[in-house]
Structure formats: C-alpha cells, structure tokens
N, C-alpha and C positions, 0 to 999 in steps of 0.2 A: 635531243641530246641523249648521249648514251649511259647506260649503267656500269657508275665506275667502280670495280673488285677491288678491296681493300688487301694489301700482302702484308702478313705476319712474317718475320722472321723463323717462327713456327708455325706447323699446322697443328689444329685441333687434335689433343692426345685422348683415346679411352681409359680410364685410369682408374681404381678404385685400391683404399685400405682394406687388405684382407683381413676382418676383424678378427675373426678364430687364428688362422695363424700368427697375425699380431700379438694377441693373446698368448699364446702359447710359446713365441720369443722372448715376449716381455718377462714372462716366468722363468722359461729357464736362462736368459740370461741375467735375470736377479739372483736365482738360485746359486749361478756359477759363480756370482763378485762374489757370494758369501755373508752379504750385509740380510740380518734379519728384517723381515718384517717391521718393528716399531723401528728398526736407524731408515729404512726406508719410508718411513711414513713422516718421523720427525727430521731427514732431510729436504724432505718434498713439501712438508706442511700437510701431507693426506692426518684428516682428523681421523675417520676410522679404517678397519679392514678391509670391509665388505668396500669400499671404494678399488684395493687394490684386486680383491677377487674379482670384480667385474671386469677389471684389465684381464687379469689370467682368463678367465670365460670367455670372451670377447664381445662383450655385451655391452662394453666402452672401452673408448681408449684414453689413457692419458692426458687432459689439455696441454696447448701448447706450450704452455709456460714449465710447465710438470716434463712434457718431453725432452726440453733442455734441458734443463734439470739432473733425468738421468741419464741425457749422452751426456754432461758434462763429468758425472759420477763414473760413467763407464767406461768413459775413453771411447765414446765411439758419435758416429753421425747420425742425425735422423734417418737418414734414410737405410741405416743399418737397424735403425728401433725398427723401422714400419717394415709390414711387407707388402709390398704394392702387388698388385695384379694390373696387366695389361701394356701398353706402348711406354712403357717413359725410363730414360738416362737421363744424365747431366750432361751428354754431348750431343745430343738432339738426333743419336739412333733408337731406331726401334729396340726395345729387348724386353722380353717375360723377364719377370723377378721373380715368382712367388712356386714356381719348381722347387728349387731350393735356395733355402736361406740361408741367405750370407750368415758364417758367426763371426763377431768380428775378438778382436782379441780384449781381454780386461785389463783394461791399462790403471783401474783404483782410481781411488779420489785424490791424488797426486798431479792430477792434472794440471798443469800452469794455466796460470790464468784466472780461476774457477774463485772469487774470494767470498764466498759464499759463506764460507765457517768449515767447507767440507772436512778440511785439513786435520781435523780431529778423527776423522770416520779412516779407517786402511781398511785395506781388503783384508779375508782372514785368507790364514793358510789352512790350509786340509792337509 
C-alpha cells in the first residue's frame, strides 16, 4: 500500500516576529496615541517600566493578552502591532512585511466595543 500525502489548504509558511522592529513600532506608535507611560501600564496591568522598555528594545514582546489590549487602545490589528518577516498574508499570498512598516492610523480609546474601562483614557492632542 502506498504512502498517502496529507493536503493543507495552506502550505508551510517561514515566518518570524521581527523583535527589534516590533520593538521600535510598539514605541513609536505608543509615543504617537500620546498616552504616557504609567496610563499605559495601568491600562495593560504592566506592573513595572522595565517590562515596557524590553518591548521598546526588542528583547520581548507584549503577551498576547497585553497585545489586545493595545490594538484595542490603538485602533488598529495585530498584525499592524507585529512586524513579521517572511511569506505570510491573510489571503494566502506570498508578501515581505518587514521592508516597511505599515503605520496604521490612531483611532484612541474610543473604540466601540472595548469595555475595558478604556473610555476614561483619550488620546492627547499635541
């Protein structure tokens, strides 16, 4: 009897979070909603700094729960936080992400949906 090939609807993608750029999106697009450091720590639950400077460095990134978190602060998707390197879309073509990073727009904590308590936190203005 012969050796039967299992078919995915996908093929195996190579894929990896680019920590340093990750790092360095997370920052500034924290930087650009405007929310300091402790509203971003006491929205997320991060107890101290150094947890959020490890994000900025790229030495960690965010848990998943924490990444919701601040797409749903930011108005934007995961896959606008991360920056991937390598084959992967959400419509099963090949594409590099990590040339350049997507910015996506700051939409504030006005997000519907979000009942988190955000609704006290708004973006500042500059």
């Amino acid at each position: 009897m012969g050796t039967v090939i299992k078919k995915y609807p996908i093929e195996r993608m190579n894929l990896s979070i680019n920590m340093e750029k990750t790092g360095a999106h997370i920052k500034r697009t924290l930087k650009e909603s405007g929310y300091t450091m402790r509203e971003i720590m006491e929205i997320t639950g991060i107890t101290t700094e150094q947890t959020i400077y490890k994000w900025y460095s790229g030495k960690s990134i965010p848990s998943l729960e924490t990444q919701i978190i601040l797409c749903k602060l930011l108005g934007i998707k995961i896959t606008e936080l991360l920056v991937i390197d390598g084959e992967f879309d959400f419509y099963g073509n090949p594409a590099i992400l990590s040339p350049e990073i997507p910015r996506a727009p700051f939409a504030g904590a006005r997000a519907e949906g979000f009942n988190r308590g955000l609704s006290r936190f708004q973006p500042r203005v500059q």
